[in-house]
N, C-alpha and C positions, 0 to 999 in steps of 0.2 A: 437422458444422459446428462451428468453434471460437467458442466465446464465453467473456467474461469478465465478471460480472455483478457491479458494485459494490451493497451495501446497507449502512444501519446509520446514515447520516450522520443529522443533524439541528442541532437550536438547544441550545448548553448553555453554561451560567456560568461563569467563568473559577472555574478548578479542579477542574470536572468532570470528568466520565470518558466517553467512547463506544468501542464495539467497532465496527470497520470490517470486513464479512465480502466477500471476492471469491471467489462460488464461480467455479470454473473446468468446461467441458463440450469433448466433441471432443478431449481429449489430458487426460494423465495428467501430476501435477504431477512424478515421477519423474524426469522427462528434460526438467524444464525449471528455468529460475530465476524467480522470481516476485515484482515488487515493487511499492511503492506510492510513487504522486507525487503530488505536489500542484499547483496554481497558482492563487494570487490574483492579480486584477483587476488590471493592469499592471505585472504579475511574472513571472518567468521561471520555468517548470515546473522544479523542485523534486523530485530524489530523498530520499523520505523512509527506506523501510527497503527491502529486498530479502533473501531468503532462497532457498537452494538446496531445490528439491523431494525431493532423496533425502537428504544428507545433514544441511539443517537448517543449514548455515552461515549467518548471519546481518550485516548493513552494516546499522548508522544512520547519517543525518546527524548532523552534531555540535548541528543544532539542536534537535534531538529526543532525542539519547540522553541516556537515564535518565527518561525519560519514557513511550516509547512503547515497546510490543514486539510483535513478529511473532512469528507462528507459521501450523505451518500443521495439517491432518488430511488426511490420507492418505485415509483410510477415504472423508469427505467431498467429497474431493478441493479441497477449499476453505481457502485464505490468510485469516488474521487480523491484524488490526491495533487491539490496543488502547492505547487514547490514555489515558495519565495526565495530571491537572494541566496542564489544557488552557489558552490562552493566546490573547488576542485575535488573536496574530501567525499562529496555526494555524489562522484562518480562509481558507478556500478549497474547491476543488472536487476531492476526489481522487479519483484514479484506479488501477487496480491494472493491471500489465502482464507479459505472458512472455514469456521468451525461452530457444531453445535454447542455446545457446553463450556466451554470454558467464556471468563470474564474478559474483558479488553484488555487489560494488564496481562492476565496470563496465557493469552493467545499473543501478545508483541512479546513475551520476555520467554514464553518456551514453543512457540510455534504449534504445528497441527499435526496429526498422519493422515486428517480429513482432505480435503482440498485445497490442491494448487495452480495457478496458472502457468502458462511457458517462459513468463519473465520479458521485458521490455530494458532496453540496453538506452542508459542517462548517460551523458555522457558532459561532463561540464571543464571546457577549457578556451584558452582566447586563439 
């Protein structure tokens, strides 16, 4: 059975920091691409970052880059997502998603019908 299990989200002050973990079960991050989105409450879901399972190639949005980084573990089989100098606007519910086939870029700018997690609730204020 495939699942994708967001953890990590929580309540933090603008500038803080959170680690977003999606572990991944049922398939091997290998042969797939694996990214994180977001969406606040009368927003359009949002591709945050995406990363290639085998070789590590890496998309942010331009909202995020230099702030936040992906990575993944192999070993773990499980995608990270840590958030630098976090920002009231990065409040939302994210989610982590995979896909075989598509590139990093086009899995964060068009999403998946492959797999998704339940989403993990960020929430950043003072």
């Amino acid at each position: 059975q495939v699942q994708l299990v967001e953890s990590g989200g929580g309540l933090v002050q603008p500038g803080g920091s959170l680690r977003l973990s999606c572990a991944a079960s049922g398939f091997t991050l290998d042969y797939h691409v694996i990214g994180w989105f977001r969406q606040a409450p009368g927003k359009e879901r949002e591709g945050v970052s995406c990363i290639s399972g085998s070789e590590g190639d890496t998309y942010y949005s331009d909202s995020v880059k230099g702030r936040f980084t992906i990575s993944r573990d192999k070993a773990k089989n499980t995608v990270y997502l840590q958030m630098d100098s976090l920002k009231p606007e990065d409040t939302a519910v994210y989610y982590c998603a995979a896909d075989r086939t598509w590139t990093v870029q086009a899995l964060c700018l068009m999403g998946t019908d492959h797999y998704w997690g339940q989403g993990t609730q960020v929430t950043v204020s003072s």
